[in-house]
DRENKOL-228835 format. One record per residue (C-alpha): residue number from 1; residue in one letter; chain; x, y, z. Coordinates in steps of 0.02 Angstrom, whole numbers, always signed. Layout:
N
{resi: NUM | resn: a | chain: A | c1: X | c2: Y | c3: Z}
...
***
This chain:
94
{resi: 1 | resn: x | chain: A | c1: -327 | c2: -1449 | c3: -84}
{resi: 2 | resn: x | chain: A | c1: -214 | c2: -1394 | c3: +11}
{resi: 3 | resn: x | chain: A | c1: -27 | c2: -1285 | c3: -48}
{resi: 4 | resn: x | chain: A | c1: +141 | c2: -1187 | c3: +8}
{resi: 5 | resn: x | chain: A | c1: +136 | c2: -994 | c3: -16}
{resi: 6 | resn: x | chain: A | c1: +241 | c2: -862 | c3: +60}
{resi: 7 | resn: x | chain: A | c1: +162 | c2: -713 | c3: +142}
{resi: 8 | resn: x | chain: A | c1: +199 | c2: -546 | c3: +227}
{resi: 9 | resn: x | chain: A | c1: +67 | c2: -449 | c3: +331}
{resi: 10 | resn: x | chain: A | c1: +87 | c2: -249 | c3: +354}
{resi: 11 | resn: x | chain: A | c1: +34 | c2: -103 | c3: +443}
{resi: 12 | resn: x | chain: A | c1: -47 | c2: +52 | c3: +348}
{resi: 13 | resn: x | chain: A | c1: +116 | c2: +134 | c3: +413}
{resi: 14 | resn: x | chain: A | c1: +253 | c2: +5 | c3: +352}
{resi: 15 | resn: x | chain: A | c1: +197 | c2: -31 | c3: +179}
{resi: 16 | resn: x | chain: A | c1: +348 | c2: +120 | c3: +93}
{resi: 17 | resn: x | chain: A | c1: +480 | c2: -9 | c3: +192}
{resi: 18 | resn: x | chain: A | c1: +391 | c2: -168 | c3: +108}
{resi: 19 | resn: x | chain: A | c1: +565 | c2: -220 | c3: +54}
{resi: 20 | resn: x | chain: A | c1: +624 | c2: -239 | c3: +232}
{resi: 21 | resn: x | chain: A | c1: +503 | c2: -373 | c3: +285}
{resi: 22 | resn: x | chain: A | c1: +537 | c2: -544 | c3: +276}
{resi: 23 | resn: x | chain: A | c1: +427 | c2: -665 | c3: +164}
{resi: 24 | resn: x | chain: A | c1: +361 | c2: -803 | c3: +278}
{resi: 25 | resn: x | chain: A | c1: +315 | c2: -991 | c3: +233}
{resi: 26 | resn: x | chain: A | c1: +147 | c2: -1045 | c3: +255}
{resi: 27 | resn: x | chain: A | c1: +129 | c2: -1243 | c3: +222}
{resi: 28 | resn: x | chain: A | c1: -18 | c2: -1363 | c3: +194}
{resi: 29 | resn: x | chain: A | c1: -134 | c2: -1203 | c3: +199}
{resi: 30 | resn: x | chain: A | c1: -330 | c2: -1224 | c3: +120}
{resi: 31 | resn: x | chain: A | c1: -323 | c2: -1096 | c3: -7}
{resi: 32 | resn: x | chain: A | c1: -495 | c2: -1006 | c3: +55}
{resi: 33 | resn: x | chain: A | c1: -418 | c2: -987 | c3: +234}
{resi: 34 | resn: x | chain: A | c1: -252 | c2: -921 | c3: +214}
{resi: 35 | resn: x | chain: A | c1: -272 | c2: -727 | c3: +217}
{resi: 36 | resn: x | chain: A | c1: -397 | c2: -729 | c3: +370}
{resi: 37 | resn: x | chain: A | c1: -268 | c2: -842 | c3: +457}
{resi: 38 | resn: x | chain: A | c1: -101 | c2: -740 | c3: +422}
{resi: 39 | resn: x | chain: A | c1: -192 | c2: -556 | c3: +486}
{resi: 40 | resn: x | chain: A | c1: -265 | c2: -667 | c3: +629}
{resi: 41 | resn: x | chain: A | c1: -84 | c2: -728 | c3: +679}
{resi: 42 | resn: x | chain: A | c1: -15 | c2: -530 | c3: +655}
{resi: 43 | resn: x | chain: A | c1: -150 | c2: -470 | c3: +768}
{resi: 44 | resn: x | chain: A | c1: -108 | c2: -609 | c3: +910}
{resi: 45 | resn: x | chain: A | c1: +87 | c2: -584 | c3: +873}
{resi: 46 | resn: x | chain: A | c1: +48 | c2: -373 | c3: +907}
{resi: 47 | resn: x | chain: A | c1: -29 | c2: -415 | c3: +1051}
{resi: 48 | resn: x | chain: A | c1: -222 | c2: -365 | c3: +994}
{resi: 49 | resn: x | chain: A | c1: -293 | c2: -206 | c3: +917}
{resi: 50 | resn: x | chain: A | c1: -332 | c2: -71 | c3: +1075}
{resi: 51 | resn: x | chain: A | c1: -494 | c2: -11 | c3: +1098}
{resi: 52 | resn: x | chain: A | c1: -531 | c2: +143 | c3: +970}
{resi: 53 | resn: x | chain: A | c1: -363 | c2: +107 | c3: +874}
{resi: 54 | resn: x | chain: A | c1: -402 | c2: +88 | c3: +691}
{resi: 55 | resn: x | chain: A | c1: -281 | c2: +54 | c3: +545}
{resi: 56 | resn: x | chain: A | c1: -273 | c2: -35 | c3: +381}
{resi: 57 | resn: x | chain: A | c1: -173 | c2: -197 | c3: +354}
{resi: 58 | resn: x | chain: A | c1: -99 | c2: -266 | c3: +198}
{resi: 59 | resn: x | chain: A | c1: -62 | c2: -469 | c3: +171}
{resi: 60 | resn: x | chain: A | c1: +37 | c2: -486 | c3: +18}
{resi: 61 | resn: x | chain: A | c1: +42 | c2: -679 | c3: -40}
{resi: 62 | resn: x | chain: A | c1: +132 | c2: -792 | c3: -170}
{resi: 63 | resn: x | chain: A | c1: +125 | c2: -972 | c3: -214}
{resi: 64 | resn: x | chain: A | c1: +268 | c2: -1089 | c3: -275}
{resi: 65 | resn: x | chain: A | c1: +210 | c2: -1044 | c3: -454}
{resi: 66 | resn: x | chain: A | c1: +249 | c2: -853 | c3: -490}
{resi: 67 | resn: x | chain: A | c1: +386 | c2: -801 | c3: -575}
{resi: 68 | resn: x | chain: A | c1: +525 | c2: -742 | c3: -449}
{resi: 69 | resn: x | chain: A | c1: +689 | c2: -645 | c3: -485}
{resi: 70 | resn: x | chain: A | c1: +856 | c2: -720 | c3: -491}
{resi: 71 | resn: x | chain: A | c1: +861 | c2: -662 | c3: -296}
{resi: 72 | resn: x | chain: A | c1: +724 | c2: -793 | c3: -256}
{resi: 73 | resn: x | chain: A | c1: +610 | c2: -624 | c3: -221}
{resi: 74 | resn: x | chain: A | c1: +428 | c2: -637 | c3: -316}
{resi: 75 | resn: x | chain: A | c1: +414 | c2: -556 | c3: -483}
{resi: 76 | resn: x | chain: A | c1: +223 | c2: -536 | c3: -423}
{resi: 77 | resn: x | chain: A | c1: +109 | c2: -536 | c3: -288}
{resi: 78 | resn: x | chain: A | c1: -70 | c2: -519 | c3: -208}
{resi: 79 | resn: x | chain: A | c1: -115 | c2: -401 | c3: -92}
{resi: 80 | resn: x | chain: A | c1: -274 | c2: -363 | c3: +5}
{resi: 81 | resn: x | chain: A | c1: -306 | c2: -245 | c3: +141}
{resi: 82 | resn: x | chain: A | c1: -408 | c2: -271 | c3: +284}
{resi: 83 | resn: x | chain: A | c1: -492 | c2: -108 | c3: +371}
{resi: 84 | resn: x | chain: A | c1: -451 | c2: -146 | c3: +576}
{resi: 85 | resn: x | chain: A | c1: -587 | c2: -67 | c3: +689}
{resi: 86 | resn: x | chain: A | c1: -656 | c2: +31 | c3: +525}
{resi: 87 | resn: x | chain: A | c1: -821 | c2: +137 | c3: +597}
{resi: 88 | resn: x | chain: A | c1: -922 | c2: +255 | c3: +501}
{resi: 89 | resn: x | chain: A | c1: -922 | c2: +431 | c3: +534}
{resi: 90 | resn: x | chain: A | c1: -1080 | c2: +482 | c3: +640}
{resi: 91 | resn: x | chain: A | c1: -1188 | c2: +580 | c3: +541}
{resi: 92 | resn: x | chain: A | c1: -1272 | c2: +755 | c3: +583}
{resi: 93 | resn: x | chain: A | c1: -1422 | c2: +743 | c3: +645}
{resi: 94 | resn: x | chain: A | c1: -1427 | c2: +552 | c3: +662}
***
């Protein structure tokens, strides 16, 4: 089944400004698909990730049902963060 949510995607470095970043509508969306599909989208719209640039990014998400404020902002959301080019540290004597 398909539903309407409202989502925001942001860099590691723009999450203290979180309150200057619009909330964007994301319709008829499969449920299982939609975070991999907004960070997807951010990455195209950014124009890629460079080679050796690593960062985090944060989707935050809501659906028609949670409790907003007067202001039509969400009383509530989810977040998850995605690790962009994340390697491990090479280890000594590996």
């Amino acid at each position: 089944m398909s539903q309407t949510f409202y989502a925001k995607c942001l860099h590691e470095k723009d999450v203290p400004h979180f309150h200057l970043f619009e909330w964007h509508p994301w319709i008829n969306v499969q449920p299982q698909d939609r975070e991999q599909m907004i960070l997807r989208k951010w990455i195209r719209e950014r124009g890629g990730v460079a080679e050796g640039e690593s960062f985090d990014v944060t989707v935050y998400l809501y659906d028609e049902d949670t409790p907003r404020y007067k202001s039509g902002k969400p009383r509530q959301s989810q977040a998850i963060t995605f690790a962009i080019n994340y390697q491990e540290p090479a280890r000594a004597g590996a």
